[in-house]
C-alpha positions as CSV (number, residue, x, y, z in Angstrom):
1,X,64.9,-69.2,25.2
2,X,65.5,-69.8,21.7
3,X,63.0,-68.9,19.2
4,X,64.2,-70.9,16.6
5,X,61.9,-74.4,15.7
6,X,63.9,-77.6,15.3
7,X,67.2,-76.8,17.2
8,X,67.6,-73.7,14.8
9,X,69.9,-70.7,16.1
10,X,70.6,-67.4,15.4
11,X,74.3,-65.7,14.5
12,X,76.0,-65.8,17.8
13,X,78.4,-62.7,16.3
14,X,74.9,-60.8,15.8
15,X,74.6,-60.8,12.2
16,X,70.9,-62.1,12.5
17,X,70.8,-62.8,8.6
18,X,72.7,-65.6,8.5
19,X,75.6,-67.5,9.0
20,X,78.8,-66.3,7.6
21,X,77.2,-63.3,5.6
22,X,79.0,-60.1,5.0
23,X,76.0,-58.2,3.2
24,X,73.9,-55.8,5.1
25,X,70.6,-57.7,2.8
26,X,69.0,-60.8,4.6
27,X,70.3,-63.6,2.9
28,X,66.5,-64.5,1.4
29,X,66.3,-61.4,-0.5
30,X,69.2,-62.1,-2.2
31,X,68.9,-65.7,-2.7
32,X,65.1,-66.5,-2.5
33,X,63.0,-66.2,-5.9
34,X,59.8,-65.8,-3.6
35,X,59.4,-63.4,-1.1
36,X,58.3,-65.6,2.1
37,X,54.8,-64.8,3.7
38,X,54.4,-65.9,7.7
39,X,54.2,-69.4,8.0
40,X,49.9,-70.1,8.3
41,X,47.6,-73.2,7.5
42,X,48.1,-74.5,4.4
43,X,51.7,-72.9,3.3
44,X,53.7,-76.0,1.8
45,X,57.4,-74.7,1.5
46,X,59.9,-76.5,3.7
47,X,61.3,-73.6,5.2
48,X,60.8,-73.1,8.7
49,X,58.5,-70.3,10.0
50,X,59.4,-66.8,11.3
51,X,60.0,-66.0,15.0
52,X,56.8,-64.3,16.1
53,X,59.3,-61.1,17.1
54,X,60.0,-61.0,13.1
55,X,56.6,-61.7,11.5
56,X,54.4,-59.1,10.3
57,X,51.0,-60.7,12.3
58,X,53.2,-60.3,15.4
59,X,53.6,-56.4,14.7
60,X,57.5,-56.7,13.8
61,X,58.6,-53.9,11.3
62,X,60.3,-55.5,8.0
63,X,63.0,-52.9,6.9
64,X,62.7,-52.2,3.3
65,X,64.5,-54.0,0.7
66,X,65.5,-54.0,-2.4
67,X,64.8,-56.6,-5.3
68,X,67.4,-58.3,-7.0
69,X,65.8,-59.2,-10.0
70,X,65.0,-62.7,-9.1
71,X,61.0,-61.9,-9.5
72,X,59.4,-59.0,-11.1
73,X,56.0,-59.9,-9.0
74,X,57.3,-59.3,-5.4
75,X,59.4,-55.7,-4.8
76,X,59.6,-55.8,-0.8
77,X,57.8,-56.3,2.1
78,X,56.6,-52.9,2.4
79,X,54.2,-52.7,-0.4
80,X,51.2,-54.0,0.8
81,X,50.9,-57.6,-1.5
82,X,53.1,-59.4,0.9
83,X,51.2,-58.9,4.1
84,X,47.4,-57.0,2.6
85,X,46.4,-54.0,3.2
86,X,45.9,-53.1,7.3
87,X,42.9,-54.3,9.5
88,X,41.3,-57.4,7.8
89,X,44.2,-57.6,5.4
90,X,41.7,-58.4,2.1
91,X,42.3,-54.8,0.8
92,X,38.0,-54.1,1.3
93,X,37.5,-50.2,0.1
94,X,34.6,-49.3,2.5
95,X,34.7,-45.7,0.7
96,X,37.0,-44.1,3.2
97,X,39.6,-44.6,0.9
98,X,42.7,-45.9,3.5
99,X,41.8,-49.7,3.1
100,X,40.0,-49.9,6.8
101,X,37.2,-51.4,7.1
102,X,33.8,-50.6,8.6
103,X,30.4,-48.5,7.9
104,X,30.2,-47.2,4.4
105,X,30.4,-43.6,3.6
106,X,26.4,-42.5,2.9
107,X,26.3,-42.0,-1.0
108,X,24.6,-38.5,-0.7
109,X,24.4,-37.7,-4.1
110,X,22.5,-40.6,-4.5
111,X,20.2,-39.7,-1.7
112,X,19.4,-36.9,-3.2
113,X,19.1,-37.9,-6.8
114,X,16.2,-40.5,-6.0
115,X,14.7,-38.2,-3.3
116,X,14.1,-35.5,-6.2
117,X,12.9,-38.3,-8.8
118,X,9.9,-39.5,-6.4
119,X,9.0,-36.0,-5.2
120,X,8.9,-35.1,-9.3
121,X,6.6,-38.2,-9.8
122,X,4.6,-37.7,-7.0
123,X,3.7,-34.2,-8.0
124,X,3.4,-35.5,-11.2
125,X,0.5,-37.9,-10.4
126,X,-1.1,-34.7,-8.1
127,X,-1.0,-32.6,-11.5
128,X,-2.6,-35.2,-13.3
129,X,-5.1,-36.6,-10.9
130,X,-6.1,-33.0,-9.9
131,X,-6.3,-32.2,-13.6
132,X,-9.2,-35.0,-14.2
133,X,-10.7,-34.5,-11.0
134,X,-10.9,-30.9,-12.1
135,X,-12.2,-31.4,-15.4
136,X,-14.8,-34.0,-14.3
137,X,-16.5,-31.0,-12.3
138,X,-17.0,-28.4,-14.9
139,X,-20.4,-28.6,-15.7
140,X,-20.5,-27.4,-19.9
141,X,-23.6,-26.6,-20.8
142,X,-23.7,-23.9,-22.8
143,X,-23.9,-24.1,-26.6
144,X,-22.2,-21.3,-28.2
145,X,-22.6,-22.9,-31.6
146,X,-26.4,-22.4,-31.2
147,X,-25.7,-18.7,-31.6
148,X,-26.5,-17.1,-35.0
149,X,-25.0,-14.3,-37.2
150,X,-21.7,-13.9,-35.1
151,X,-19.2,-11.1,-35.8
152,X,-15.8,-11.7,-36.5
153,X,-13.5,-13.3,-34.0
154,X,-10.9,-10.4,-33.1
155,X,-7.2,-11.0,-31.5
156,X,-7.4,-12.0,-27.8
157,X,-9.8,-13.9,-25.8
158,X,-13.5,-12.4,-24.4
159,X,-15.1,-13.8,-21.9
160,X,-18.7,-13.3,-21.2
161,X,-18.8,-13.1,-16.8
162,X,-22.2,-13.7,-14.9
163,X,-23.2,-13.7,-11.6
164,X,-27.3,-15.3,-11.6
165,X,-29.1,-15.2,-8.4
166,X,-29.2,-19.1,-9.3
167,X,-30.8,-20.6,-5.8
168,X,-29.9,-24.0,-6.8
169,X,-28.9,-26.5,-4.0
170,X,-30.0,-23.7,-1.4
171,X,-31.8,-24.6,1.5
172,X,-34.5,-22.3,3.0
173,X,-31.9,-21.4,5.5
174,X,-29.8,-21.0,3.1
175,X,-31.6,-18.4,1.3
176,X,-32.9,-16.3,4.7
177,X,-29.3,-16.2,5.6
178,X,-27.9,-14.8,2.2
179,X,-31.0,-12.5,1.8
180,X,-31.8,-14.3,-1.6
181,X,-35.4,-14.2,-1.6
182,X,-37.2,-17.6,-3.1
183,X,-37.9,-16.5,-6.3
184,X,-38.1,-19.4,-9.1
185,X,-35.6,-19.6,-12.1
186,X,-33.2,-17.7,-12.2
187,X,-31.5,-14.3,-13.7
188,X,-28.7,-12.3,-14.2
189,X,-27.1,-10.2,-11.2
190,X,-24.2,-9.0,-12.5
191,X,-22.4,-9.1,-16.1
192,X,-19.1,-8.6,-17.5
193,X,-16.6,-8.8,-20.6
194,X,-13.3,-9.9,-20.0
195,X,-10.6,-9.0,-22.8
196,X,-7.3,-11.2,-22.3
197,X,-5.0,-9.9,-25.0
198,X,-1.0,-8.8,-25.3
199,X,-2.1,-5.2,-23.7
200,X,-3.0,-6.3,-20.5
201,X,-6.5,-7.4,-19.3
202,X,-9.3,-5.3,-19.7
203,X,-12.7,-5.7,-16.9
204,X,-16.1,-3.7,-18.4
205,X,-19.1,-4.1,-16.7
206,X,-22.5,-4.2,-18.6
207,X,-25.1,-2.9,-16.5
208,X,-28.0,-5.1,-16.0
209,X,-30.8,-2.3,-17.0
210,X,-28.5,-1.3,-20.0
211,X,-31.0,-0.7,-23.3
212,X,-30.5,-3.5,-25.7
213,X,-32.3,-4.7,-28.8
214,X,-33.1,-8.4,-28.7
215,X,-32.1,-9.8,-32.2
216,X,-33.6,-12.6,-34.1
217,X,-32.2,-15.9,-32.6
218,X,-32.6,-19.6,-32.0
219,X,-34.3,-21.0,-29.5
220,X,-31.5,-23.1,-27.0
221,X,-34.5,-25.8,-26.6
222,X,-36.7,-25.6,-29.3
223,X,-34.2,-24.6,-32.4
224,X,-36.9,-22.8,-33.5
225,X,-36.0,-19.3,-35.2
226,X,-37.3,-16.0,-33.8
227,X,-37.3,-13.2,-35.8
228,X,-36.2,-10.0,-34.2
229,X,-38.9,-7.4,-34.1
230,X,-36.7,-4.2,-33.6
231,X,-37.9,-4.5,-29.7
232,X,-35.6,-2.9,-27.0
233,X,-35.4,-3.9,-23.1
234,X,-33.2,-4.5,-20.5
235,X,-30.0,-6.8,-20.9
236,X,-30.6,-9.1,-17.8
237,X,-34.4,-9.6,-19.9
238,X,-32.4,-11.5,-22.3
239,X,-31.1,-14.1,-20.3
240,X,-34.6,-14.4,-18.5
241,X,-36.1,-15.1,-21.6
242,X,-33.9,-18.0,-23.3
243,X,-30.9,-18.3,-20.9
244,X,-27.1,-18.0,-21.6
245,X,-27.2,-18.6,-25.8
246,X,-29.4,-15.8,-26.3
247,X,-27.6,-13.5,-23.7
248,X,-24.1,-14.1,-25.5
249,X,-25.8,-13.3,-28.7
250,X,-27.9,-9.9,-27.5
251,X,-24.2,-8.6,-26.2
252,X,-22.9,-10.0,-29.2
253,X,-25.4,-8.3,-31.5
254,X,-25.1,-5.1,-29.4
255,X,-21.7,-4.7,-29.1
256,X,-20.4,-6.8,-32.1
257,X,-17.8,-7.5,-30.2
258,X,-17.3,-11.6,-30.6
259,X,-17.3,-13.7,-27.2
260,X,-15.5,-16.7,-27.4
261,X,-16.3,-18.5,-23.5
262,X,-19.2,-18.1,-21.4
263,X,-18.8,-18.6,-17.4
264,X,-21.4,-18.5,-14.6
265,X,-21.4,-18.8,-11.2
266,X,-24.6,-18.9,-9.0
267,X,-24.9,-17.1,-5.3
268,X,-24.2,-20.3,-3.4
269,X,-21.2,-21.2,-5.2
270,X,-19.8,-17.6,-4.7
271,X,-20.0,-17.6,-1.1
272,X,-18.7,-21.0,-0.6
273,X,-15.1,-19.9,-2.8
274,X,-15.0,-16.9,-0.3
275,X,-16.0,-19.2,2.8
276,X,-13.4,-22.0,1.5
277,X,-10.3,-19.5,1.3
278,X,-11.0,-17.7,4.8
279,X,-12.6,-14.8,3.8
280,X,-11.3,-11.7,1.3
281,X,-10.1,-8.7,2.3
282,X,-11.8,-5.1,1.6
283,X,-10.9,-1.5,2.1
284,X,-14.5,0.0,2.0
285,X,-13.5,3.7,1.5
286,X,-16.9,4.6,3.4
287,X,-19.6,2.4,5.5
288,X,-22.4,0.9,3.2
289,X,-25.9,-0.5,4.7
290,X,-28.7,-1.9,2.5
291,X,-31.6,-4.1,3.9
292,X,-32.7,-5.4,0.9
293,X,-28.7,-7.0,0.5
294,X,-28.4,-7.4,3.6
295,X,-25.1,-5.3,3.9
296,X,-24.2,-3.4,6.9
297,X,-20.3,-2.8,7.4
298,X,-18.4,0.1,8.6
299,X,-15.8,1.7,6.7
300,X,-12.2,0.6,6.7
301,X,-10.1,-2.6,6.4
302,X,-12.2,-5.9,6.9
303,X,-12.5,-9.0,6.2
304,X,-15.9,-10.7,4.1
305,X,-16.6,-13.5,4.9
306,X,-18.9,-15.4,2.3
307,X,-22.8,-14.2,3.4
308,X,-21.1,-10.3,3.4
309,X,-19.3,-10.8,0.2
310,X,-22.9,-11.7,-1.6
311,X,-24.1,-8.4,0.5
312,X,-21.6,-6.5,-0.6
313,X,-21.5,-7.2,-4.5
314,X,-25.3,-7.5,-4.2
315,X,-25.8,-3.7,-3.2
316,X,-27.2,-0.9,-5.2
317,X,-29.7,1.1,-2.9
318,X,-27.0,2.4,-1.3
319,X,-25.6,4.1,-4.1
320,X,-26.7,7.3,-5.6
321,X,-26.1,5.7,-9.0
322,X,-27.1,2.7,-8.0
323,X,-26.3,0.2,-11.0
324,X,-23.4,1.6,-12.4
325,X,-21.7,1.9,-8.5
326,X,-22.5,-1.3,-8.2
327,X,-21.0,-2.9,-10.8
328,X,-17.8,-0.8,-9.4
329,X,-18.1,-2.9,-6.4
330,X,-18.2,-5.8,-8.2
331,X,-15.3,-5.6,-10.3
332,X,-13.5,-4.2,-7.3
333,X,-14.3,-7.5,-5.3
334,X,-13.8,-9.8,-7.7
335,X,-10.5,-9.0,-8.8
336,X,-9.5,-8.8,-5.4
337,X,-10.9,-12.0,-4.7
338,X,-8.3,-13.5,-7.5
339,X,-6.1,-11.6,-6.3
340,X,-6.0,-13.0,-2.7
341,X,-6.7,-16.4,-4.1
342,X,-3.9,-16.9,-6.6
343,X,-1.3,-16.9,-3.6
344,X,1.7,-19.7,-2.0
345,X,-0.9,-19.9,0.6
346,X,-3.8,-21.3,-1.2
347,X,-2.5,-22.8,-4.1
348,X,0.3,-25.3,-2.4
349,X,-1.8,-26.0,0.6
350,X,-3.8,-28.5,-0.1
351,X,-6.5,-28.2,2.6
352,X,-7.6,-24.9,0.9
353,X,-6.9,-25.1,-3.0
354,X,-9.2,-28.4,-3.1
355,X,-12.1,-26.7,-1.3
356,X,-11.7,-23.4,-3.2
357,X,-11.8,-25.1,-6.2
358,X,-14.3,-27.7,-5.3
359,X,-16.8,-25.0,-4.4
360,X,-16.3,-23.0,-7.8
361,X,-16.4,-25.9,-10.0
362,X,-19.7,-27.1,-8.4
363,X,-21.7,-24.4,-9.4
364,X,-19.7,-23.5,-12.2
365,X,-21.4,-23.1,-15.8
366,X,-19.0,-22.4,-18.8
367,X,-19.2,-23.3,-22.6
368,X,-19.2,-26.9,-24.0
369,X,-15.6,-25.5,-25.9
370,X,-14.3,-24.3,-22.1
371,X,-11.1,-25.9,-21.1
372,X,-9.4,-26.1,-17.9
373,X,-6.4,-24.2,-19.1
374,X,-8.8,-21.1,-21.1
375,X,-10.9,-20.9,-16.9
376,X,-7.0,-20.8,-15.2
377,X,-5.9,-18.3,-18.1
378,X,-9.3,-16.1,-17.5
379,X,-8.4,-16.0,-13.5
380,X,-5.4,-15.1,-13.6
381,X,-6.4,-12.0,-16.1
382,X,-8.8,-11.2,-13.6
383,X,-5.9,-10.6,-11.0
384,X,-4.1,-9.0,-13.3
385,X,-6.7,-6.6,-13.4
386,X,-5.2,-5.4,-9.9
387,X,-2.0,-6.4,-10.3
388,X,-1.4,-2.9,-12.3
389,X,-1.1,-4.7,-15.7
390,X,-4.7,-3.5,-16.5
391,X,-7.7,-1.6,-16.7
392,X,-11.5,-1.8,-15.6
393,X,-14.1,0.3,-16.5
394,X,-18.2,0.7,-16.8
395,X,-19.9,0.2,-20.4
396,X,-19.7,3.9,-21.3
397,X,-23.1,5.3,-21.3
398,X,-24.9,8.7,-22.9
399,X,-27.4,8.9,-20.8
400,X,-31.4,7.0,-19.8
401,X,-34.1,6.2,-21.9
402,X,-37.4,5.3,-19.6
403,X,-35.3,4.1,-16.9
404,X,-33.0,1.5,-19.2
405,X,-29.3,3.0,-19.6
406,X,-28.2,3.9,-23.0
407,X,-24.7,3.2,-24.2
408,X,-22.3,5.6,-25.9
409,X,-21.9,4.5,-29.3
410,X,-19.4,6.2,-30.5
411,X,-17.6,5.7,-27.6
412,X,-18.4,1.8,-27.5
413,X,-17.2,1.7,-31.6
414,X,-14.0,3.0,-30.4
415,X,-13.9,0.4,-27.4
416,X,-14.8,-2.7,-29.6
417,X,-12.4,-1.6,-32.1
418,X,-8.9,-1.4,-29.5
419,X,-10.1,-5.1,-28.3
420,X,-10.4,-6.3,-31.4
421,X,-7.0,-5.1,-32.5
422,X,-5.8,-6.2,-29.2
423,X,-4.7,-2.3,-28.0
424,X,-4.5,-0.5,-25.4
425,X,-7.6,0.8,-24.4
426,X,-8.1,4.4,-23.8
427,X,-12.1,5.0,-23.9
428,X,-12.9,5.6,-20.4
429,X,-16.4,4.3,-19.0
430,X,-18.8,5.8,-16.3
């Protein structure tokens, strides 16, 4: 059958590029100025079409040629601008980079560039949100700028730790439970100076029958003055008589050691931070049991959950020193408490940070000058109490006086001046 349109033949001889031709080049590529595409809709030259044996939609393989010169824009038929570039022939880069067409490639690096952006501004909008929500809670009521006659503010940060058996919110249940009794107002339990300086953190406990002389002072309610009289009494007195102000300025007056933030924390609120983090683990070198606290545990490894954590920090009739091993206890517990707190576990889950730090900040009372950042930097110094990076100790005391403990002054000069100078303290306490 003859393939040629309109009566055309082929080179009966062979020579299929012509009649009469003695080059081995088809006669177009020598004569032609265009290189001839297949023969489709809309093509206008007069020349006839190729076989479908010779055409490059029919699969036929062109040989390559040479160019003559005749036009720069067309160099042979096997560069890819004659017939386009494989499957779809419109030369579509699908990111595989061989012309086919198809799926994309994923972009990756995109992914991941965007995925890291929104989990950054999500966290962001946590961190803030969490800040103000936070911040909202803190209840600052105390007015340090209503104490008088201040000493010098040294290098580092003190903070002025109390534990009040504060029943405030507590039901009647409530108070059976945690052995609080149902007394009304409230006093202090348990006191502390926290030093946060460039030597480490340093923990001393101030024993709540410690001697102390109450100083003239302004009333926290009445501004009125009250001139000191000499008189002498316990430290937790102080805060019985005119609350926090004139407790920061009886240690202040006593010690003169300035105290630049004030904290409190009532018993509910410190048995709902144990409660909300699962309990804290203790190493009780030896069983303790005390009716009036309410303590009974054997010794070893256990875990307190909040009712025996008030127990335990609570107890002093078990102790042949009674005060002063308590406050042991106390520092013991609450640095561990930090300690076990300040973990991956708590802080990025947020089913126990929240509570932990809802149940602080609700019963929570700090200084009207207490910021967010000055409570995280004083918990974190309280683990690193444990954490080997520093050192906690008892008020160093020379002996009784009618039942009321009476400090070591010479050993409490030496003590003020190390915090004060920010140095390592070496005075050792009972």
């Amino acid at each position: 059958m003859n393939e040629w349109p309109n009566g055309w033949s082929g080179d009966q001889s062979g020579n299929r590029y012509g009649h009469g031709s003695g080059s081995a080049e088809p006669e177009g590529a020598r004569a032609m100025r265009q290189v001839r595409r297949d023969a489709g809709p809309g093509y206008q030259r007069s020349e006839p079409p190729l076989p479908p044996s010779m055409s490059p939609r029919g699969g036929a393989t062109v040989p390559p040629q040479q160019s003559q010169g005749y036009d720069d824009a067309y160099d042979g038929y096997n560069t890819g601008q004659v017939y386009g570039g494989g499957r779809g022939g419109d030369g579509y880069d699908d990111g595989y980079g061989d012309g086919r067409g198809g799926r994309p490639r994923p972009r990756w690096g995109k992914r991941i560039k965007w995925t890291v952006i929104t989990l950054v501004a999500v966290l962001a909008v946590t961190s803030v949100a969490t800040y103000f929500w936070a911040d909202g809670k803190l209840r600052r009521k105390v007015d340090l700028s209503k104490v008088i006659d201040r000493p010098e503010t040294g290098d580092g940060t003190n903070y002025l730790i109390v534990g009040s058996d504060s029943r405030e919110g507590m039901t009647a249940e409530q108070k059976r439970k945690l052995h609080t009794g149902s007394a009304e107002g409230k006093r202090t339990d348990s006191m502390m100076i926290l030093h946060d300086g460039s030597n480490g953190p340093t923990l001393i406990s101030l024993p709540r029958d410690s001697d102390v002389e109450i100083p003239t002072f302004v009333g926290s309610d009445s501004g009125k003055k009250y001139q000191g009289t000499g008189r002498h009494t316990k430290l937790n007195a102080a805060y019985a008589e005119d609350g926090p102000e004139l407790l920061v300025r009886t240690v202040e007056y006593n010690t003169k050691l300035h105290i630049d933030h004030y904290v409190e924390i009532g018993f509910a609120g410190f048995a709902n931070i144990v409660d909300a983090i699962g309990g804290v683990e203790m190493d009780l070198p030896k069983a303790i049991k005390d009716k009036d606290s309410g303590a009974d545990f054997p010794a070893g490894k256990q875990t307190l959950n909040g009712q025996q954590a008030l127990a335990y920090v609570r107890t002093r009739h078990a102790f042949a020193q009674q005060d002063l091993d308590r406050t042991k206890n106390q520092q013991k517990f609450l640095a561990t408490l930090a300690s076990q707190t300040a973990t991956p576990a708590t802080v990025l889950n947020p089913f126990k940070l929240y509570p932990t730090m809802g149940a602080g900040l609700d019963t929570l009372v700090v200084d009207k000058d207490m910021s967010l950042w000055s409570l995280g930097e004083m918990f974190f110094a309280m683990k690193g109490v444990t954490g080997g990076e520093g050192k906690s100790m008892n008020m160093p005391v020379s002996g009784s006086n009618g039942g009321n403990l009476v400090w070591d002054k010479a050993k409490l000069a030496q003590l003020v001046q190390q915090l004060n100078n920010d140095e390592k303290v070496t005075v050792s306490g009972n």
